[in-house]
C-alpha positions as CSV (number, residue, x, y, z in Angstrom):
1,X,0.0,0.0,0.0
2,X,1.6,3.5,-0.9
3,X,-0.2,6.8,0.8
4,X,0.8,10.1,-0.9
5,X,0.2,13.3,2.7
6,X,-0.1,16.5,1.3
7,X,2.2,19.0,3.0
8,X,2.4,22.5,2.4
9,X,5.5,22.8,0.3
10,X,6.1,19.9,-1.3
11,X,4.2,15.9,-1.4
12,X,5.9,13.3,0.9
13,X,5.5,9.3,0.5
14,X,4.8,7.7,3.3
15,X,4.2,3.7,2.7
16,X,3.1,1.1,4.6
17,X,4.0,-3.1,4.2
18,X,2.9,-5.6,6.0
19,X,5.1,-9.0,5.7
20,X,2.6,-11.6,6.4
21,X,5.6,-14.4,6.6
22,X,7.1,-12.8,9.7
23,X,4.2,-10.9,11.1
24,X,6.1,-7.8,10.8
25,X,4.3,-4.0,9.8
26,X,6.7,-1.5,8.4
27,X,5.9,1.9,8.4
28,X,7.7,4.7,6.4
29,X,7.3,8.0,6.9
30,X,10.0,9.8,4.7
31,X,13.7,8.4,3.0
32,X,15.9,10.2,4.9
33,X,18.7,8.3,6.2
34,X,18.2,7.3,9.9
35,X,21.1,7.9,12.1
36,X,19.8,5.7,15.3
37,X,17.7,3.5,16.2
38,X,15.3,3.8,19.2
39,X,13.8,0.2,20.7
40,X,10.3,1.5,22.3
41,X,10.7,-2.1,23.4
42,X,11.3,-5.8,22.5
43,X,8.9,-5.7,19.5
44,X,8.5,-1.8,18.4
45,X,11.5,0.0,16.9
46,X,11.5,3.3,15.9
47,X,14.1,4.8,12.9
48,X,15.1,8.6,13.8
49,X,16.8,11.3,10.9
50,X,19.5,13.3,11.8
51,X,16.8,16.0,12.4
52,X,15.3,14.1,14.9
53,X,12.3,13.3,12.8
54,X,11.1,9.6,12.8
55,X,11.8,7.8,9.4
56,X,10.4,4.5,10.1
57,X,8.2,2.7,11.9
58,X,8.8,-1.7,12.9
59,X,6.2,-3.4,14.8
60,X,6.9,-7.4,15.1
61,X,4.4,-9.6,16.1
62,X,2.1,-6.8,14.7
63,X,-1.6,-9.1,14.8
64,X,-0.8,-10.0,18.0
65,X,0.0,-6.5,19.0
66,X,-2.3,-4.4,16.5
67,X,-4.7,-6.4,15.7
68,X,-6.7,-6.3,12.5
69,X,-3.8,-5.9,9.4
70,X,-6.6,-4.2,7.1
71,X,-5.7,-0.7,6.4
72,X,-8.7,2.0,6.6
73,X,-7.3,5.4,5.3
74,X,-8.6,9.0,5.6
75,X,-6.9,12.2,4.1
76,X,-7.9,15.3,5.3
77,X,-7.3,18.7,4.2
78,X,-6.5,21.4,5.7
79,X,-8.5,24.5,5.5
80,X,-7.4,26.9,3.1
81,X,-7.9,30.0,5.8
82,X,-5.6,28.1,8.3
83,X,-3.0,27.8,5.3
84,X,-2.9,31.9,5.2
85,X,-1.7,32.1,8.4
């Protein structure tokens, strides 16, 4: 599954995979290059930019953790009076 999230000055790609053979959800956020890796704990790690921004997203044993693997998905814009700000 690819997701496109509007942003104001430019379109990032954020993508998420599910690996049904190891039970593992991946979740990207943006390609740059992590620098470190945070464990939230045994099962959840979390991929941090130089910036400090997160990257990526692994959840192992994601069913068992997450449940359901379908993905429901809802854009929503921002209003156009809050972008002049």
């Amino acid at each position: 599954m690819h997701f496109l999230i509007a942003d104001i000055n430019k379109t990032k790609k954020m993508n998420v995979k599910y690996f049904e053979d190891t039970d593992t959800l991946y979740i990207t956020f943006r390609s740059n290059s992590p620098i470190e890796t945070l464990d939230l704990d045994e099962n959840t790690l979390i991929d941090i930019d130089q910036q400090g921004n997160i990257c990526s997203i692994t959840i192992e044993h994601a069913q068992e953790r997450v449940g359901d693997t379908e993905v429901h998905y809802e854009r929503v814009m921002r209003n156009k009076e809050i972008l002049a700000i």
